[in-house]
Each structure stands twice: as C-alpha cells, then as structure tokens.
PyMOL CGO cylinders between C-alpha atoms (Angstrom):
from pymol import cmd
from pymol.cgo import CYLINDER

trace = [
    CYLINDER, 0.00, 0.00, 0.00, 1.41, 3.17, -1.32, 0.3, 1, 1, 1, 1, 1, 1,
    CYLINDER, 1.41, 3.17, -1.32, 0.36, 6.59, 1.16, 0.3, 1, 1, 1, 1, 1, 1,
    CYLINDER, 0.36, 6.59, 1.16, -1.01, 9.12, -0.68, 0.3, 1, 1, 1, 1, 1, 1,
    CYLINDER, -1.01, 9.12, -0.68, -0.16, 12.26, 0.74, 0.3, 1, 1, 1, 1, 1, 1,
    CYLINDER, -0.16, 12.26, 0.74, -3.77, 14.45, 1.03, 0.3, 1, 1, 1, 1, 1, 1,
    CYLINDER, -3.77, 14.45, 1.03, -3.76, 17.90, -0.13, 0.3, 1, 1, 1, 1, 1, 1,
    CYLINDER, -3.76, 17.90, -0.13, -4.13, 20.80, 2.19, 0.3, 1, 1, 1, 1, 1, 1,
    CYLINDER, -4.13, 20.80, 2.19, -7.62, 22.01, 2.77, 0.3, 1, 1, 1, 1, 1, 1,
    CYLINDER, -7.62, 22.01, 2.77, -8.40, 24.85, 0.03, 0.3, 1, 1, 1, 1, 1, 1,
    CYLINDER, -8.40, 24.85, 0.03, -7.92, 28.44, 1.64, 0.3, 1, 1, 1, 1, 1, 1,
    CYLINDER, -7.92, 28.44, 1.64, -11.20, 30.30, 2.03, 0.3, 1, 1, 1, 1, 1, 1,
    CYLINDER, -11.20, 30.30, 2.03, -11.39, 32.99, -0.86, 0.3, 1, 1, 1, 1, 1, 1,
    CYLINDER, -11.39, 32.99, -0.86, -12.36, 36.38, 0.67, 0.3, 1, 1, 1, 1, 1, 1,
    CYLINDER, -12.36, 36.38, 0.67, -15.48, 38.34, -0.12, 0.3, 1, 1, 1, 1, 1, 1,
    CYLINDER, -15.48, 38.34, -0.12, -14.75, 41.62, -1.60, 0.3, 1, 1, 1, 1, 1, 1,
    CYLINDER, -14.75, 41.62, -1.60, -16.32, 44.35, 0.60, 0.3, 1, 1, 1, 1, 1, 1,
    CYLINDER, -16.32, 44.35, 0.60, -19.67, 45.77, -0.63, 0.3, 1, 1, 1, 1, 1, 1,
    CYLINDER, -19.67, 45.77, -0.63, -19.32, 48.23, -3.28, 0.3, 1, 1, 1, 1, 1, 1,
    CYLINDER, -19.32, 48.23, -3.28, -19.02, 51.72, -1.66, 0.3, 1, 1, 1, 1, 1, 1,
    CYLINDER, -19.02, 51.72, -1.66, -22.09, 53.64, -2.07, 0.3, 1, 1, 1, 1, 1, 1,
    CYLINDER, -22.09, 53.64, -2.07, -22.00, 57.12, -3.98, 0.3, 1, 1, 1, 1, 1, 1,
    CYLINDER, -22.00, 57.12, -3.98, -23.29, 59.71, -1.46, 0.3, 1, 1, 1, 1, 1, 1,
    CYLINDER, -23.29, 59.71, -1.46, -22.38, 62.90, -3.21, 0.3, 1, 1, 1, 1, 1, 1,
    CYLINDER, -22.38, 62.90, -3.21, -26.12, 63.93, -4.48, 0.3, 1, 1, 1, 1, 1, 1,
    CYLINDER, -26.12, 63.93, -4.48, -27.60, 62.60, -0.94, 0.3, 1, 1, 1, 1, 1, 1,
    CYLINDER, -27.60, 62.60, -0.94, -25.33, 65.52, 1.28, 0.3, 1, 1, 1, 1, 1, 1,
    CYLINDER, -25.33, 65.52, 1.28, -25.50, 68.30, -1.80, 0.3, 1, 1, 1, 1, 1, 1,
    CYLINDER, -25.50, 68.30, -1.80, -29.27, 67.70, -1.55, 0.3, 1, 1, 1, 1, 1, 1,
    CYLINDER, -29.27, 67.70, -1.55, -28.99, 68.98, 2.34, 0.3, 1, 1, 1, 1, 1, 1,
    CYLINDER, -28.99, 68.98, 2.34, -26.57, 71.32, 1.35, 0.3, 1, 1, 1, 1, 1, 1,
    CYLINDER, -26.57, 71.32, 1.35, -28.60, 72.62, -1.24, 0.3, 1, 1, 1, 1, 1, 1,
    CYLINDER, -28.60, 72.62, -1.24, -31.27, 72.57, 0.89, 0.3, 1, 1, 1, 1, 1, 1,
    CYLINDER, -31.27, 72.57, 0.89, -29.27, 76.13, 3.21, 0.3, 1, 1, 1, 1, 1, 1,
    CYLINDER, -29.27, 76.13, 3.21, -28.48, 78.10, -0.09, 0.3, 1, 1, 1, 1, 1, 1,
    CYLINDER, -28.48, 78.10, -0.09, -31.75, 77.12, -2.42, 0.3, 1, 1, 1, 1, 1, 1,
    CYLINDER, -31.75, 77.12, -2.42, -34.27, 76.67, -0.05, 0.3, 1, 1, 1, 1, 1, 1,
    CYLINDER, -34.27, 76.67, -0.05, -36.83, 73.85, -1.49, 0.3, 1, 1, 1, 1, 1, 1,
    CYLINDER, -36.83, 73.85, -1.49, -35.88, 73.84, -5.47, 0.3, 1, 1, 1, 1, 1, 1,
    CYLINDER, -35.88, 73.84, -5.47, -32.40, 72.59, -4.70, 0.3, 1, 1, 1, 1, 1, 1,
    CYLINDER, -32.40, 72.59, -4.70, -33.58, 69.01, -3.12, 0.3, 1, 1, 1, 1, 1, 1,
    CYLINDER, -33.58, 69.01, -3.12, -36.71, 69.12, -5.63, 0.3, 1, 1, 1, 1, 1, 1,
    CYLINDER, -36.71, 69.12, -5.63, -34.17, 68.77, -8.27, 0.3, 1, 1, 1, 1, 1, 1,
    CYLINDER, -34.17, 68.77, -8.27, -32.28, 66.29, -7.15, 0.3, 1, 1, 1, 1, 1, 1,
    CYLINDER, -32.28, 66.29, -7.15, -35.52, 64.22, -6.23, 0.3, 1, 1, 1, 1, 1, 1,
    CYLINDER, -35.52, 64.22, -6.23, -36.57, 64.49, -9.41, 0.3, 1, 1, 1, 1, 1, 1,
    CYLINDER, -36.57, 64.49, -9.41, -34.16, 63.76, -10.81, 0.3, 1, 1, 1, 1, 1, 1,
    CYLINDER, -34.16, 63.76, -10.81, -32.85, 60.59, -8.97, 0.3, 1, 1, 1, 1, 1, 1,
    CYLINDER, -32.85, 60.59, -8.97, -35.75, 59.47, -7.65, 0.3, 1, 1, 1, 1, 1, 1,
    CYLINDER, -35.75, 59.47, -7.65, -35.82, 56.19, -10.24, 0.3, 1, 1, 1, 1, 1, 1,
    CYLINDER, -35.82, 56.19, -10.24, -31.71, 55.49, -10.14, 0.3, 1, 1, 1, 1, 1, 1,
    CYLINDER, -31.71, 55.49, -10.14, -30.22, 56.24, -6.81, 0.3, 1, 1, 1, 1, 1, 1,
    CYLINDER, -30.22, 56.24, -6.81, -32.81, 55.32, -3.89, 0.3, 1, 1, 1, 1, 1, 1,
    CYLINDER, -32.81, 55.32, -3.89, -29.96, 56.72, -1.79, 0.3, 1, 1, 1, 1, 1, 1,
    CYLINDER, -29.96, 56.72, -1.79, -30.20, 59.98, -3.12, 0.3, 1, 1, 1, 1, 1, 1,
    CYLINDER, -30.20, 59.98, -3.12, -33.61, 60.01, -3.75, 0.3, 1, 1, 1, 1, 1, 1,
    CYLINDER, -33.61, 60.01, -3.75, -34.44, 59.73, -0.14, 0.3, 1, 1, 1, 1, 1, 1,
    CYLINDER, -34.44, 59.73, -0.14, -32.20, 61.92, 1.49, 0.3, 1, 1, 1, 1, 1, 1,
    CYLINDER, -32.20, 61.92, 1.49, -33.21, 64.64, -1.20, 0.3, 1, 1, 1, 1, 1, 1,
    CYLINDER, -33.21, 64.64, -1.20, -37.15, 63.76, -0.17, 0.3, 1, 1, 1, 1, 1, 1,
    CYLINDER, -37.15, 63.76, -0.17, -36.18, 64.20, 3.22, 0.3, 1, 1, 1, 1, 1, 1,
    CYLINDER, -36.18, 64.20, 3.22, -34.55, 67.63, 2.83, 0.3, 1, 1, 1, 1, 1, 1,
    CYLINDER, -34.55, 67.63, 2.83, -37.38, 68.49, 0.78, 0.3, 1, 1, 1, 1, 1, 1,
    CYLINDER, -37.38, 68.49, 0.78, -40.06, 67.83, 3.84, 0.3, 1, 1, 1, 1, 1, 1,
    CYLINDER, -40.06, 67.83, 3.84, -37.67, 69.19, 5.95, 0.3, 1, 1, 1, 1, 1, 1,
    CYLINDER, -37.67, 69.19, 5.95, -37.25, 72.16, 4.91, 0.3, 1, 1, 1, 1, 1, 1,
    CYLINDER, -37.25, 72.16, 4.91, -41.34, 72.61, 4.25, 0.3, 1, 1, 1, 1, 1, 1,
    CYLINDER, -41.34, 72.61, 4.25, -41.70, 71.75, 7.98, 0.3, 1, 1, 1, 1, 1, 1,
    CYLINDER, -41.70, 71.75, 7.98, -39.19, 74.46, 8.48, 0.3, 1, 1, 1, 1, 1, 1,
    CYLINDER, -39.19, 74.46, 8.48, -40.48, 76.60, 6.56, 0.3, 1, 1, 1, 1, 1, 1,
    CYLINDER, -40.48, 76.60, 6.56, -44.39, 76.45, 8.46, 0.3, 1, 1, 1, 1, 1, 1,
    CYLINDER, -44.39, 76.45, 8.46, -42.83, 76.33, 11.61, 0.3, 1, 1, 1, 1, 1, 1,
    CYLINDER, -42.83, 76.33, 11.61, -41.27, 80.16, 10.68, 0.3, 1, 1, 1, 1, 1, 1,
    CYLINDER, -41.27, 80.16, 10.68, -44.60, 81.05, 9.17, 0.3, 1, 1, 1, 1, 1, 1,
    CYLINDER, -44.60, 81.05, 9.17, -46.06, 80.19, 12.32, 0.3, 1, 1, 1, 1, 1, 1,
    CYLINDER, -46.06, 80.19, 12.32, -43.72, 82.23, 14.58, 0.3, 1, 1, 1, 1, 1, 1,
    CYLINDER, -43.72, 82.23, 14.58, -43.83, 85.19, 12.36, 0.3, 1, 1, 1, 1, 1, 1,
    CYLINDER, -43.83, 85.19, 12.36, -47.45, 85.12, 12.72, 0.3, 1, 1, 1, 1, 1, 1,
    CYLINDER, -47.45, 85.12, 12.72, -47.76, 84.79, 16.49, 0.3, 1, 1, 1, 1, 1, 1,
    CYLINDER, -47.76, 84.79, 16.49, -44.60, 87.80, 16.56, 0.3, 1, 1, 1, 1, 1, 1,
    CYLINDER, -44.60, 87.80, 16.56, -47.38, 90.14, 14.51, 0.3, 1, 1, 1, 1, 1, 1,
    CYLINDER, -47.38, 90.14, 14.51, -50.27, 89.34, 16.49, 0.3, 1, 1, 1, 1, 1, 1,
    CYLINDER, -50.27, 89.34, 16.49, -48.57, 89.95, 19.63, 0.3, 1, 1, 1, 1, 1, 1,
    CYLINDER, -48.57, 89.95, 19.63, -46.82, 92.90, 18.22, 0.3, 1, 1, 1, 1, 1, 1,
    CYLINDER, -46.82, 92.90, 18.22, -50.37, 94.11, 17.81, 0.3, 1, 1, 1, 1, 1, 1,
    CYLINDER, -50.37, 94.11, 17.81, -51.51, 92.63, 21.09, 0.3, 1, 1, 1, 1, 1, 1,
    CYLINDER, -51.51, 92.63, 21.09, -48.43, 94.27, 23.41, 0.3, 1, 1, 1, 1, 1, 1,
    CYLINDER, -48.43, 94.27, 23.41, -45.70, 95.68, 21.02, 0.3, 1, 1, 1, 1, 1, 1,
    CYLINDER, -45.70, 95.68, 21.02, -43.51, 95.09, 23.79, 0.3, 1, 1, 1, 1, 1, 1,
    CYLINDER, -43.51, 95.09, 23.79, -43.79, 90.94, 23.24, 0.3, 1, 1, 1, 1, 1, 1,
    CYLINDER, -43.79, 90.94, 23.24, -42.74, 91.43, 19.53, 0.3, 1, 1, 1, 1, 1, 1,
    CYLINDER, -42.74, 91.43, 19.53, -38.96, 90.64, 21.60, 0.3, 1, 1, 1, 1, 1, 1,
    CYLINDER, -38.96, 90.64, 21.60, -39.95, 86.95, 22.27, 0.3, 1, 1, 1, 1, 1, 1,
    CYLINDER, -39.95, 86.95, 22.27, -40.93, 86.61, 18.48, 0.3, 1, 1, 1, 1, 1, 1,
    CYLINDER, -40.93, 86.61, 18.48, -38.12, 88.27, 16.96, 0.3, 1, 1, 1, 1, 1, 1,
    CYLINDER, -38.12, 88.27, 16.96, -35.91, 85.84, 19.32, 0.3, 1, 1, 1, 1, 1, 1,
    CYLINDER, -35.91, 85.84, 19.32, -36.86, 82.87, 18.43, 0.3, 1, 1, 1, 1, 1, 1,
    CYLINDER, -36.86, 82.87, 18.43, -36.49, 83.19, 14.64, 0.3, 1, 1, 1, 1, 1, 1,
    CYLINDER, -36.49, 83.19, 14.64, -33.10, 83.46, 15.01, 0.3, 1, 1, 1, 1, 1, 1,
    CYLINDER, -33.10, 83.46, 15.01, -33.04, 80.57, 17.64, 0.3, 1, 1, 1, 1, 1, 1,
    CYLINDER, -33.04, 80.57, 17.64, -34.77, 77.94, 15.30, 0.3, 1, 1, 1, 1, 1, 1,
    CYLINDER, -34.77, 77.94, 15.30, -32.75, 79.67, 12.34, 0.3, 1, 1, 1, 1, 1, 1,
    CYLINDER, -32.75, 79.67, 12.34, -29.48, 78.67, 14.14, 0.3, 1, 1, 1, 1, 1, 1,
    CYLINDER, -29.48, 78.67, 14.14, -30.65, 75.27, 15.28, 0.3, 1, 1, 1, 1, 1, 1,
    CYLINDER, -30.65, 75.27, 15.28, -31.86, 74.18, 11.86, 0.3, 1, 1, 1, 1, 1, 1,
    CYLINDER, -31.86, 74.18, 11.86, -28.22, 74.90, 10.24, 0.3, 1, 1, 1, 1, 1, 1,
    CYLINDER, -28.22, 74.90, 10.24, -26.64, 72.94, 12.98, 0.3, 1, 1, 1, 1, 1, 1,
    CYLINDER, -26.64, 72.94, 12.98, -29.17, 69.96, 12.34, 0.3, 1, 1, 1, 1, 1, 1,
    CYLINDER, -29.17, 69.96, 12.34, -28.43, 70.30, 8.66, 0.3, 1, 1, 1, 1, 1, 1,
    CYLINDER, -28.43, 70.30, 8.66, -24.55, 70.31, 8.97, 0.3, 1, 1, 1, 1, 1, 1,
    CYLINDER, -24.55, 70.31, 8.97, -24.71, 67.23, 11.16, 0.3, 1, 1, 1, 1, 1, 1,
    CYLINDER, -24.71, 67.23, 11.16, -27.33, 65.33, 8.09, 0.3, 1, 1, 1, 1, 1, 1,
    CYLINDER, -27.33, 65.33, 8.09, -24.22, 66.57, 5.80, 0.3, 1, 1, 1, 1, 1, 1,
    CYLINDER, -24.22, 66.57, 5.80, -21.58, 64.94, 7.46, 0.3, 1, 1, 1, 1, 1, 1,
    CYLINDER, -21.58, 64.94, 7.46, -23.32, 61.74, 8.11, 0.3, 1, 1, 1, 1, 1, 1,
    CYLINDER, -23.32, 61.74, 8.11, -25.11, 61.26, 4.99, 0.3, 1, 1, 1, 1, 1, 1,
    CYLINDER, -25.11, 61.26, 4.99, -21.18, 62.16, 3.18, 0.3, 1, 1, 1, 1, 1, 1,
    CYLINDER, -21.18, 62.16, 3.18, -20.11, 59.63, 5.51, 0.3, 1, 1, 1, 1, 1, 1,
    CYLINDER, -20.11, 59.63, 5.51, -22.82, 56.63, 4.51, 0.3, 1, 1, 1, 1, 1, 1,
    CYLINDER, -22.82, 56.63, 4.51, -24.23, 56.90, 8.12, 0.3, 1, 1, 1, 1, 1, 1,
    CYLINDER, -24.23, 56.90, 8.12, -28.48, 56.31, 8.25, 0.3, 1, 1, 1, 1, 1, 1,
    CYLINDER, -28.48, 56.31, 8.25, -29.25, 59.85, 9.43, 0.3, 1, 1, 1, 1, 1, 1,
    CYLINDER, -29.25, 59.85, 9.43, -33.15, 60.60, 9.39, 0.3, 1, 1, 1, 1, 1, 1,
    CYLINDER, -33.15, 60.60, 9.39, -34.85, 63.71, 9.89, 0.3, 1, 1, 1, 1, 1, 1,
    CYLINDER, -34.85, 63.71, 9.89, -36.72, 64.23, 13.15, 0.3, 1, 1, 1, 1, 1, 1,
    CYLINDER, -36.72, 64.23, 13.15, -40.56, 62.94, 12.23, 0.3, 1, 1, 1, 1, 1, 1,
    CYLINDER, -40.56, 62.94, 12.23, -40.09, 63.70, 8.87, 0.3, 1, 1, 1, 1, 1, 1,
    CYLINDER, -40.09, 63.70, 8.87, -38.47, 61.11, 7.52, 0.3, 1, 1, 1, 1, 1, 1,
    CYLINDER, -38.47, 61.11, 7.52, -40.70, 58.53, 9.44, 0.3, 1, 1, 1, 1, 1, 1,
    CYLINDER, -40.70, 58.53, 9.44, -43.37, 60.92, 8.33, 0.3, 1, 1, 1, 1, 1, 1,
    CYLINDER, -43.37, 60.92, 8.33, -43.18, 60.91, 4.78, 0.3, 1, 1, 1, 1, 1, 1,
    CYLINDER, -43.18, 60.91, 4.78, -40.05, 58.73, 3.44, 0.3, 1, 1, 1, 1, 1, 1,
    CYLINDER, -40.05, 58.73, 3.44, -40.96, 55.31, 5.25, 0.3, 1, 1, 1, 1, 1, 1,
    CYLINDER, -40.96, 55.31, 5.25, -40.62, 53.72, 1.94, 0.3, 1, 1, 1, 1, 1, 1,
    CYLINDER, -40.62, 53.72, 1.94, -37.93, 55.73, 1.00, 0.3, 1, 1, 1, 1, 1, 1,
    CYLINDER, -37.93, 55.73, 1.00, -36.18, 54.77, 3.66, 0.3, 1, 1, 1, 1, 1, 1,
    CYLINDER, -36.18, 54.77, 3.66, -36.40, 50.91, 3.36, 0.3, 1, 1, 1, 1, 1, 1,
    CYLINDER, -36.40, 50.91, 3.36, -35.46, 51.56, -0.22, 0.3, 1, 1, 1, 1, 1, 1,
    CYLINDER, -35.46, 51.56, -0.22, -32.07, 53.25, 0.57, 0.3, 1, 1, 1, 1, 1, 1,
    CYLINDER, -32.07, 53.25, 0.57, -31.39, 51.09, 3.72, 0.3, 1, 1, 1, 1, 1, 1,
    CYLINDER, -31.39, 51.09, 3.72, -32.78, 47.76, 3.60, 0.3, 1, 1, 1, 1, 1, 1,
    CYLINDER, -32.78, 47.76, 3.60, -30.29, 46.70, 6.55, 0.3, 1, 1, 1, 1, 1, 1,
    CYLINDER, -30.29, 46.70, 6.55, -31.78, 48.79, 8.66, 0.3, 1, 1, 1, 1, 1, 1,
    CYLINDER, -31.78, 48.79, 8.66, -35.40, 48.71, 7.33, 0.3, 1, 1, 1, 1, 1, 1,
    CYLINDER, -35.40, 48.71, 7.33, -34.95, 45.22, 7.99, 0.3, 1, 1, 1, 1, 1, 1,
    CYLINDER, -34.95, 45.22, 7.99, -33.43, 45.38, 11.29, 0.3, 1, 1, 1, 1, 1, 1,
    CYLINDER, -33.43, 45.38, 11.29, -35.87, 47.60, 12.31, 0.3, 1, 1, 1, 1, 1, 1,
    CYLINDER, -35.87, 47.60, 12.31, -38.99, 45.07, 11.68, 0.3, 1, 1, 1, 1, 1, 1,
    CYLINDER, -38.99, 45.07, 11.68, -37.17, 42.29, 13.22, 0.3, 1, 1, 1, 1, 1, 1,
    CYLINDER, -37.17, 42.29, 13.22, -36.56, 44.19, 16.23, 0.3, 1, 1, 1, 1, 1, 1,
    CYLINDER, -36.56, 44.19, 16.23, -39.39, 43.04, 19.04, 0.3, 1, 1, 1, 1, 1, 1,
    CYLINDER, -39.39, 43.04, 19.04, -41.24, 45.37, 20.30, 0.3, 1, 1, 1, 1, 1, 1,
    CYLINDER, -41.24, 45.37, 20.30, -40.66, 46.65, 23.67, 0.3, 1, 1, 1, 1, 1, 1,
]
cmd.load_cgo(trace, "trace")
C-alpha cells in the first residue's frame, strides 16, 4: 500500500467588501437645501428618484424638511405680529426665536451633511418617518430590515 499524501484544505477565498455607495447627491441635496431653499432638493428628487434610492431619499427628506421648516417660521412670524399688535412690547420673544430655530436648523443640517457624506443612516426628526418610510427601506434595507425584526418593547 502506497500513502497518498492528502492535499491541504483549500484556503477560504475572501469576499470583496460591498461596493461603496456614492453619497455625493444625498449631502449636496442637504446642502442645497441652506443656499436654495426647497428647489435645490426638488431637483435632485426628481431627478434621482428612479436610479439612486440613496439619493432620492435623502433629497425627499430635505425636501419635507425644509417645508416643515419653513411652516414652523410662518407660524412664529405670525404669532410675533399678532402679539406685536396685542403688546408691542412681546414682539422681543418673536423676533428671538427666529433666530433661535434659524441657528438650530443649520446645525441639524450640517450634522445630516456629514453623516449622509459619511454613509451613516441619518433621518430627519418625524419627517423622515413621516413621509419617506418607503424611502427609507429603499435606501437602507439593513436597517429597514433590522428595524422590523426588532421586538417590540
């Protein structure tokens, strides 16, 4: 009987990592959103809303965003004149807090720049779970999918 040496077990062949996701037009839609207003996430969502789900969320989300925004300032401006008629003296509270939400909506855009640039899920608060449900799943189906398997507590 003649030993036949046995060949050494095959070495595992690696997985390549997962394609890197282009995330340019997602953060210029929320960039666009501080210099444009609405038109510069409408354009983007319409025009990558059937190629790039990734895009064509985060540009949906901008969009609603910056409509919420937008009603929320409406609003203020609107109490500010009524109290300005009410008490003049109250038009100070108003004229505050424009600048205060102003302020606090640029830092909440700058941080949905940076992680949308960076591939990171960012969603806008209510919004997004709002209005871009699907969206969402579409552009993240790990974490849609993590989030339906989760149980609830």
């Amino acid at each position: 009987m003649t030993n036949v040496p046995e060949a050494p077990p095959a070495a595992p062949v690696p997985t390549p990592p997962p394609p890197k996701r282009d995330t340019t037009f997602g953060w210029v839609a929320h960039l666009l959103m501080l210099f444009t207003w609405f038109i510069g996430p409408l354009v983007i969502w319409l025009v990558k809303k059937d190629e790039d789900k990734y895009a064509a969320f985060h540009a949906k989300q901008s969009l609603c965003w910056v409509v919420a925004v937008s009603i929320v300032m409406l609003g203020i401006y609107s109490i500010a004149g009524l109290l300005f008629l009410i008490a003049p003296p109250l038009i100070v509270l108003g004229s505050c807090l424009v600048p205060l939400i102003g302020l606090a909506n640029l830092a909440y855009v700058i941080v949905a720049i940076i992680y949308t640039s960076q591939g990171k899920v960012f969603k806008y608060f209510l919004v997004a779970d709002m209005f871009c449900k699907k969206e969402f799943a579409e552009a993240y189906p790990e974490s849609a999918a993590e989030a339906t398997s989760a149980p609830p507590q």
